[in-house]
Backbone bond lengths (Angstrom), bond angles and torsions (degrees), N, CA, C in turn:
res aa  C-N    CA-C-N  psi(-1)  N-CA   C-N-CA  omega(-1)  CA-C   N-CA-C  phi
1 X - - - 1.450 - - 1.537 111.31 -
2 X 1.270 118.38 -50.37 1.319 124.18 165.00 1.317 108.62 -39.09
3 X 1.370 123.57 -71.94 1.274 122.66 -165.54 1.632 125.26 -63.69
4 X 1.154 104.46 -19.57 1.381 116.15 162.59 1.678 119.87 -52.05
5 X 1.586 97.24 -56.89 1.307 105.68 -179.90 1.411 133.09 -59.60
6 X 1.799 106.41 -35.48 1.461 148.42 -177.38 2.067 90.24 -63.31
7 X 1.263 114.33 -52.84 1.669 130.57 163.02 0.949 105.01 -47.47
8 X 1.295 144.42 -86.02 1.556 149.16 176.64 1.342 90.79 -28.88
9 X 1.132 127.40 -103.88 1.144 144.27 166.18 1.662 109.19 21.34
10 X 1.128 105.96 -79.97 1.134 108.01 -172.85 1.704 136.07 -87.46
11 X 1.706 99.30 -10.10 0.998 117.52 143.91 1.174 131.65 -40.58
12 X 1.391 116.57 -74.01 1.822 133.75 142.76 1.360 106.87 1.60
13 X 0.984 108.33 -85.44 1.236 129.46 -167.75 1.989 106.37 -58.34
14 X 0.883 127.99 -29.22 0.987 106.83 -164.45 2.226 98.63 -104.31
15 X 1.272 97.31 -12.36 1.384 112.68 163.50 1.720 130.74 -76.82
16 X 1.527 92.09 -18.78 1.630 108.64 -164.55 1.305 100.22 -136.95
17 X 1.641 138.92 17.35 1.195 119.71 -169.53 1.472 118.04 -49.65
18 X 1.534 94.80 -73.70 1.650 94.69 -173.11 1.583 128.86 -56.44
19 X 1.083 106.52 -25.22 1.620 116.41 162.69 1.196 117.44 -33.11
20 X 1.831 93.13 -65.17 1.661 108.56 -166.55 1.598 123.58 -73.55
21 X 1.939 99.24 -14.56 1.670 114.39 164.89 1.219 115.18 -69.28
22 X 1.340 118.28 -57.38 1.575 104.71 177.62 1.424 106.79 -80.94
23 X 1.516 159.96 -7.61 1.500 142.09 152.97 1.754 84.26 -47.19
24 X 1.260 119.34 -64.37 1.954 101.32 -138.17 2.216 78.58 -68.65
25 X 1.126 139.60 -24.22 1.451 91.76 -161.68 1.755 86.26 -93.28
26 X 1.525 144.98 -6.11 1.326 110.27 161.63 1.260 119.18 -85.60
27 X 1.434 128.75 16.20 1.084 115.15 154.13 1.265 126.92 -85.28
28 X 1.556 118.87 -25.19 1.528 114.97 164.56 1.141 115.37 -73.38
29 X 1.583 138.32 -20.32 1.651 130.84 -179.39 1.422 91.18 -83.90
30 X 1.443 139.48 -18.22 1.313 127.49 178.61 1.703 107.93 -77.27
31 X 1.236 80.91 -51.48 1.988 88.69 -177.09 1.890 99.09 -49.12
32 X 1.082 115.41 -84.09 1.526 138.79 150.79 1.723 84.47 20.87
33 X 1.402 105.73 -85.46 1.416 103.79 -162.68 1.601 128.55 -72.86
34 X 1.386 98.38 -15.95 1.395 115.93 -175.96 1.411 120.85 -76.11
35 X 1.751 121.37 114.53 1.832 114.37 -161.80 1.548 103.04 -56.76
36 X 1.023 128.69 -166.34 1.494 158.75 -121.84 1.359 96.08 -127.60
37 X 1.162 119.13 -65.23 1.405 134.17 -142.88 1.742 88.87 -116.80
38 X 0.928 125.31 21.64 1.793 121.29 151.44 1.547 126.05 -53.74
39 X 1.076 123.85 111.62 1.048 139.92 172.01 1.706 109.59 -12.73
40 X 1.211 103.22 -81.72 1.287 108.00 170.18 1.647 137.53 -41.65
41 X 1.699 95.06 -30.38 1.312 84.21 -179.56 1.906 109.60 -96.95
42 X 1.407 117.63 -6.51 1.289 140.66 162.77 1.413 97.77 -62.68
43 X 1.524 149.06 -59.10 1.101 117.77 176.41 1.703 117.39 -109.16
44 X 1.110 127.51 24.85 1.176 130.70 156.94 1.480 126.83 -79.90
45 X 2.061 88.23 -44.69 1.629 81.55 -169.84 1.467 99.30 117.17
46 X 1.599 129.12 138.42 1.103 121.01 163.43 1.585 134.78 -81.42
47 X 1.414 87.99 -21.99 1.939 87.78 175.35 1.696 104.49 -78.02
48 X 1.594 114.46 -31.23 1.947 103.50 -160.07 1.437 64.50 -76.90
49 X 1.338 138.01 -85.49 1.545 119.80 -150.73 1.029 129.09 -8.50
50 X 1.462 111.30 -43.46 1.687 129.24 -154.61 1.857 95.01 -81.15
51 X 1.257 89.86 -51.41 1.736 107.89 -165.49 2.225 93.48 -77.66
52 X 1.080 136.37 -36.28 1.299 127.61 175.75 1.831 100.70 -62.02
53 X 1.254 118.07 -52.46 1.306 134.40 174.47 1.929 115.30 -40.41
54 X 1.244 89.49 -53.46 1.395 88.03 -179.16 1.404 111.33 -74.03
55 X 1.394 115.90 -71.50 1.670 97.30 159.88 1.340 139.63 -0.70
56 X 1.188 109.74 -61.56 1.499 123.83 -162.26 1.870 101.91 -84.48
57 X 1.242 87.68 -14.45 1.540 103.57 -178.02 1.754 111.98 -65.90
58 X 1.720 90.60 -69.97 1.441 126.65 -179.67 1.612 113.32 -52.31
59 X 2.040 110.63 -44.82 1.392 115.06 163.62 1.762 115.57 -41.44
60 X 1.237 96.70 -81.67 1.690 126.16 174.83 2.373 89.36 -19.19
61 X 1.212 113.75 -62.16 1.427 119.32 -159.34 1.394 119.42 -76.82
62 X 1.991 109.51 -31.35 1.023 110.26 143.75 1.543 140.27 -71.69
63 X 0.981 120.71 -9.56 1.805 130.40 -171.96 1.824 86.13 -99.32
64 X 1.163 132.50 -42.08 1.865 133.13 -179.87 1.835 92.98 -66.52
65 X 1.284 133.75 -36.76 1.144 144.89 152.89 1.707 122.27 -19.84
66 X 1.499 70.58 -95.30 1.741 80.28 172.99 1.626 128.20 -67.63
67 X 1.341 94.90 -7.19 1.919 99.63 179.04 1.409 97.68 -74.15
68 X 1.633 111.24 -51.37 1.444 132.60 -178.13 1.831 107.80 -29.21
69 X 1.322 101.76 -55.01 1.396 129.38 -179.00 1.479 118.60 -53.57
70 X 1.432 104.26 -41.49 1.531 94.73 -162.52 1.713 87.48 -93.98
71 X 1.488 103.36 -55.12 1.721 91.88 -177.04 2.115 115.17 -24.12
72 X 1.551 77.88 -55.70 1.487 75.74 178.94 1.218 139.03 -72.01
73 X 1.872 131.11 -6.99 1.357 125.75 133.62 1.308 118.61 -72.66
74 X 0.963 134.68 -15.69 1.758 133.32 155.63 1.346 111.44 -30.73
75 X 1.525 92.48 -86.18 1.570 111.39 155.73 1.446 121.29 6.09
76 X 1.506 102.88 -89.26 1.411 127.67 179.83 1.858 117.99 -63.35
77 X 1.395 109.71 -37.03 1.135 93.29 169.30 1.670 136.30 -69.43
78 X 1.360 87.88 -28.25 1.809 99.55 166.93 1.417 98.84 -56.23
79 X 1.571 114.00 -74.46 1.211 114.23 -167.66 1.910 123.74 -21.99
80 X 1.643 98.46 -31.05 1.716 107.85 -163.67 1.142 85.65 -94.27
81 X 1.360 149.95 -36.81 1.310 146.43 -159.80 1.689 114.86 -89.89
82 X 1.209 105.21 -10.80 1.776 115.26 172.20 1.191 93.55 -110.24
83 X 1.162 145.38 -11.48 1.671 134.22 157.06 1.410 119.93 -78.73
84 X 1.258 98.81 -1.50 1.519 101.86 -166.31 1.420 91.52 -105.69
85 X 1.169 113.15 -47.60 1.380 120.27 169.57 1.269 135.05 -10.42
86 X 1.514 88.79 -74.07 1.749 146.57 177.39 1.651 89.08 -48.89
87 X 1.418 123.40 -67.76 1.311 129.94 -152.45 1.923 111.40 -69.19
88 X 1.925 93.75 -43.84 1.402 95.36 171.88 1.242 116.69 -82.07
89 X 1.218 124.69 -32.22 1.623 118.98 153.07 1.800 118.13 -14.27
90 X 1.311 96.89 -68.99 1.459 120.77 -161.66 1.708 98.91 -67.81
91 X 1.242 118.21 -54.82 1.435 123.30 165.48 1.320 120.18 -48.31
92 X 1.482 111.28 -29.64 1.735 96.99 -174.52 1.634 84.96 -99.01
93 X 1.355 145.73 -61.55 1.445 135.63 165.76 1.542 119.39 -9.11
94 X 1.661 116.05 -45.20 1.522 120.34 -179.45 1.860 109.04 -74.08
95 X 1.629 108.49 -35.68 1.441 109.82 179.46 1.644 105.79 -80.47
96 X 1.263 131.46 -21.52 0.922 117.49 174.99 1.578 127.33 -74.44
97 X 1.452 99.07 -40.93 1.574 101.22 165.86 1.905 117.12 -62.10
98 X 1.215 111.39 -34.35 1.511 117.93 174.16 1.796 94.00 -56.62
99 X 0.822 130.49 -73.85 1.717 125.36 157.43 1.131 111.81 -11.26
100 X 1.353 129.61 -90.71 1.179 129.67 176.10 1.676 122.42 -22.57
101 X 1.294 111.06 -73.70 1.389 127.99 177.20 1.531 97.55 -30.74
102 X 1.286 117.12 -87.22 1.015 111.41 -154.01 1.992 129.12 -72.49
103 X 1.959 101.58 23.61 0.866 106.66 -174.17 1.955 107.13 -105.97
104 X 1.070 122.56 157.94 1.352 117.94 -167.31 1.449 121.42 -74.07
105 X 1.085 139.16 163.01 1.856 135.24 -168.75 1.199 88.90 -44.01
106 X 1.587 131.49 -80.95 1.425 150.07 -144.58 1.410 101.70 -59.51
107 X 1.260 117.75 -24.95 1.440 107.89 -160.93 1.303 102.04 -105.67
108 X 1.624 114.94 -17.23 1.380 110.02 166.30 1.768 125.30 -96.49
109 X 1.450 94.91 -15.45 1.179 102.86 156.67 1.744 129.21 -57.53
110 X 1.735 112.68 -44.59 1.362 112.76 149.96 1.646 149.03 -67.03
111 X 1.768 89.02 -2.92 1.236 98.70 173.90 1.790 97.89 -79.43
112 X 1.236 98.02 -62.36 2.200 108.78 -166.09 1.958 78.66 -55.09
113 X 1.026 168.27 -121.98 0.744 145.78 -136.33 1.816 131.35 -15.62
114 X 1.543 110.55 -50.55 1.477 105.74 178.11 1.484 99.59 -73.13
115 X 1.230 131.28 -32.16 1.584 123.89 -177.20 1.598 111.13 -56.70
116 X 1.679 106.14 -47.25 1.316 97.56 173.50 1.401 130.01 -84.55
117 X 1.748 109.29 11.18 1.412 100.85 151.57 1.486 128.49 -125.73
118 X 1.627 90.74 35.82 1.682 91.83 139.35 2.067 87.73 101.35
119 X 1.426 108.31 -16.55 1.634 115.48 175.01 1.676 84.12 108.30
120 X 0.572 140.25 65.50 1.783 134.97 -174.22 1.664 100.34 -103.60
121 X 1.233 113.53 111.94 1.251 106.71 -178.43 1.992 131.54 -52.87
122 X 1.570 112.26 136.15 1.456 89.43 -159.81 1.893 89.09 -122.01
123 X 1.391 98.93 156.90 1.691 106.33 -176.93 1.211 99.08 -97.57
124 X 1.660 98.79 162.96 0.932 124.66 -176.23 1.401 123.22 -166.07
125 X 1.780 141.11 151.45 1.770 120.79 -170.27 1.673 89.73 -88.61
126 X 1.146 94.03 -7.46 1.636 75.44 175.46 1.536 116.86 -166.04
127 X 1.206 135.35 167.89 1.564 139.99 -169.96 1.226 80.25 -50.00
128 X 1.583 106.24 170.14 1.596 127.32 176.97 1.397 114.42 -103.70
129 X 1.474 119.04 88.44 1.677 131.64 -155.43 1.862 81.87 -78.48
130 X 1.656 100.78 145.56 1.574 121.41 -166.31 1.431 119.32 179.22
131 X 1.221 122.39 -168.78 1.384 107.24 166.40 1.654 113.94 -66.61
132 X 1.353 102.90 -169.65 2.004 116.00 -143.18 1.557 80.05 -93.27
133 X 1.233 145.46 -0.62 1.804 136.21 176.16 1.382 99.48 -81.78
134 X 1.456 130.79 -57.47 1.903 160.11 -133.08 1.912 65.67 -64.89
135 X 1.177 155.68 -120.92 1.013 156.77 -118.21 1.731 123.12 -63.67
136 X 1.089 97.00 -30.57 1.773 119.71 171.91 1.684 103.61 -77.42
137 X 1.311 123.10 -21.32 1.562 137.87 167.48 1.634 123.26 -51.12
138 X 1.765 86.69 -54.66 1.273 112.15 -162.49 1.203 113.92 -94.16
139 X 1.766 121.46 150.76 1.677 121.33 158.59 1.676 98.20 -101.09
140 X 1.308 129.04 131.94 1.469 112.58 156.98 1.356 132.85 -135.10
141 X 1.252 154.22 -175.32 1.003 140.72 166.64 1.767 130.61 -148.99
142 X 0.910 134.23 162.93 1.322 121.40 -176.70 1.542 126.86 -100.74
143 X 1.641 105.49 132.58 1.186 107.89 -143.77 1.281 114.32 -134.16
144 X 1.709 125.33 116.53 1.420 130.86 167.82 1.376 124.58 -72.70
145 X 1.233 129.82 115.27 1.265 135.56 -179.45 1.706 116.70 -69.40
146 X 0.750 134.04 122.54 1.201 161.74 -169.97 1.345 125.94 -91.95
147 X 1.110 114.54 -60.87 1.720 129.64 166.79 0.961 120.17 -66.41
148 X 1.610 137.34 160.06 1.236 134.67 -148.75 1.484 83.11 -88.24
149 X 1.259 170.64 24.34 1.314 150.15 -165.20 1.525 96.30 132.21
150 X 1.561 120.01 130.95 1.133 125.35 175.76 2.285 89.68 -137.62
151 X 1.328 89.44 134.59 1.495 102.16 163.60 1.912 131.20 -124.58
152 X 1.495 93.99 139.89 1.415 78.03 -164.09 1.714 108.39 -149.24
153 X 1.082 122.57 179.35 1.684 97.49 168.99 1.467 139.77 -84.63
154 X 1.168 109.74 138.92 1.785 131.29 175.35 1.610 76.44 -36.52
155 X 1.891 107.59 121.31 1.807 101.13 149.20 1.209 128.18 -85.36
156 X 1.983 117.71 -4.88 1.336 123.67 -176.69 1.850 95.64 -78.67
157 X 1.330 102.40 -21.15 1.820 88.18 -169.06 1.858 97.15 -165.90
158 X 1.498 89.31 95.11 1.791 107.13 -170.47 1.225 109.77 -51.14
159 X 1.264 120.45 19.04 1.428 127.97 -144.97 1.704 101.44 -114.63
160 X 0.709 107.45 -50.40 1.597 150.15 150.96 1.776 111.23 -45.09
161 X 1.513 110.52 141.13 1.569 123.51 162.19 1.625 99.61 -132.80
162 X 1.710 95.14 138.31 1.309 104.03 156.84 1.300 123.33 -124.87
163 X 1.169 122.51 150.26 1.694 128.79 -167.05 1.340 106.49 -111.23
164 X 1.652 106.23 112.64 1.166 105.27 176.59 2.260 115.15 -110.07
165 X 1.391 99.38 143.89 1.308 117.62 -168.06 1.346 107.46 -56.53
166 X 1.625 126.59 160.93 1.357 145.58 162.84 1.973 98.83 -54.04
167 X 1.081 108.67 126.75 1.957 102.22 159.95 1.809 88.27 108.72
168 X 1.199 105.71 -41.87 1.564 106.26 -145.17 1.651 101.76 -56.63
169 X 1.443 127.35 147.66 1.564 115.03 167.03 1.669 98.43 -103.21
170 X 1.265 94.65 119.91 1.686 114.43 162.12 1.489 109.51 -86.19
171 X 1.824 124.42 -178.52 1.181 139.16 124.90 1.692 131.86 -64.35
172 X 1.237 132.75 126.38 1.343 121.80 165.36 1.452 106.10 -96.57
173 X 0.718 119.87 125.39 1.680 116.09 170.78 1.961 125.18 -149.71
174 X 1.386 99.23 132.06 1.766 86.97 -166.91 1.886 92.15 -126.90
175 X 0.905 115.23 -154.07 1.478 120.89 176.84 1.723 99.93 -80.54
176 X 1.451 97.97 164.77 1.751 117.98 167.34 1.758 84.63 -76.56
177 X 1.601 106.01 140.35 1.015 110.65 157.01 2.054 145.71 -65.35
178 X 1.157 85.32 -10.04 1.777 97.14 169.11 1.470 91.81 -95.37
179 X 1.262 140.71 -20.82 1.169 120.08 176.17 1.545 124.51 -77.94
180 X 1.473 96.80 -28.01 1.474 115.56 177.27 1.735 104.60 -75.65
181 X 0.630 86.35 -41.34 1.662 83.58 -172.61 2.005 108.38 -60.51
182 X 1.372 84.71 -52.59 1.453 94.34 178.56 1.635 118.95 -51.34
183 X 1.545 113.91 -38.16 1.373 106.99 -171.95 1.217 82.71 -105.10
184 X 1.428 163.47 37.23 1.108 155.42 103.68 1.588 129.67 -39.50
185 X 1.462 102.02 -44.46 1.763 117.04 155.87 1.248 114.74 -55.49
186 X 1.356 104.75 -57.63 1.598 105.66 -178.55 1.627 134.36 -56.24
187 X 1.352 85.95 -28.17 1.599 99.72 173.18 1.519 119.81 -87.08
188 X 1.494 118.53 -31.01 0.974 117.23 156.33 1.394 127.07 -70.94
189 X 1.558 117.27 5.88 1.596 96.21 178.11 1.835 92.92 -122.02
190 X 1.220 118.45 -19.08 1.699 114.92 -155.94 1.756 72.53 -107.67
191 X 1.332 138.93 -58.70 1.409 123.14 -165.67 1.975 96.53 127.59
192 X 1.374 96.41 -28.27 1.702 87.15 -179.31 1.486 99.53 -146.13
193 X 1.502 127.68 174.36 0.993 127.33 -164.16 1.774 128.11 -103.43
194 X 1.395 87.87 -11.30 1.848 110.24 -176.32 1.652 95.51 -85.97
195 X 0.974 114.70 -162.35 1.927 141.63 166.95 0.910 109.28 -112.66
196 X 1.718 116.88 -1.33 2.035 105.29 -169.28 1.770 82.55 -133.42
């Protein structure tokens, strides 16, 4: 039985040292300061006093402990998760410009165009045939015109408007939105959306 306790005991202790060093010395600068004739320690008793005291001490230092603790994997897990960020950021930024590159003036010229209007969907009689990326770019869909006449820009040459008829079925098609967004960053921080 002893030795059990002597186990506990020292278990404790080797789990809680420093805890349990500073509880016992603020419990003596507490005791220390605390009069004689205190209520509490008049009907407690001076040793449970001592021993309720330390407790409440040691609680209080372990719970400042473990707060200590979690803030601080909090902390750290953000920290790994905005590096990670940072890293796939940079990875999808490097594949996107590899995109870019290997897409033609015109076709990148119509890309920095939908970025600078915001992804605004643009018509067309048909998808925008190009190199093998131009479709993996795009979301689109097929589309009956409605209005007496809708006009909008030539995508072979932004330069250009074409007017398309009431009845007619066009393409609508603008960027995938993670793509837009992405060369939306980019343009807002470099000024354009390529590397060149």
């Amino acid at each position: 039985m002893v030795e059990k306790i002597v186990d506990i005991v020292k278990e404790f202790i080797e789990k809680h040292f420093l805890p349990s060093l500073l509880s016992v010395v603020l419990t003596a600068l507490i005791y220390y300061k605390t009069p004689y004739d205190l209520d509490i320690i008049v009907k407690l008793g001076k040793n449970l006093y001592l021993f309720s005291l330390f407790c409440l001490i040691l609680f209080i230092i372990e719970i400042f402990i473990y707060i200590c603790k979690k803030i601080i994997n909090r902390l750290n897990m953000t920290i790994e998760q905005n590096k990670y960020n940072r890293e796939l950021e940079e990875q999808n930024i490097e594949y996107i410009h590899n995109v870019l590159d290997s897409l033609t003036p015109e076709e990148l010229e119509l890309i920095d165009y939908i970025v600078s209007q915001d992804n605004r969907p643009i018509i067309a009689y048909s998808m925008i045939q190009g190199t093998i990326y131009m479709d993996s770019l795009f979301d689109s869909r097929q589309y009956r015109i409605t209005e007496k006449s809708i006009t909008d820009v030539d995508p072979y040459n932004i330069s250009n408007k074409k007017t398309y008829k009431k009845g007619q079925y066009v393409i609508q098609f603008k960027l995938k939105e993670d793509i837009y967004q992405l060369l939306s960053k980019i343009k807002k921080k470099t000024g354009k959306i390529s590397r060149f």
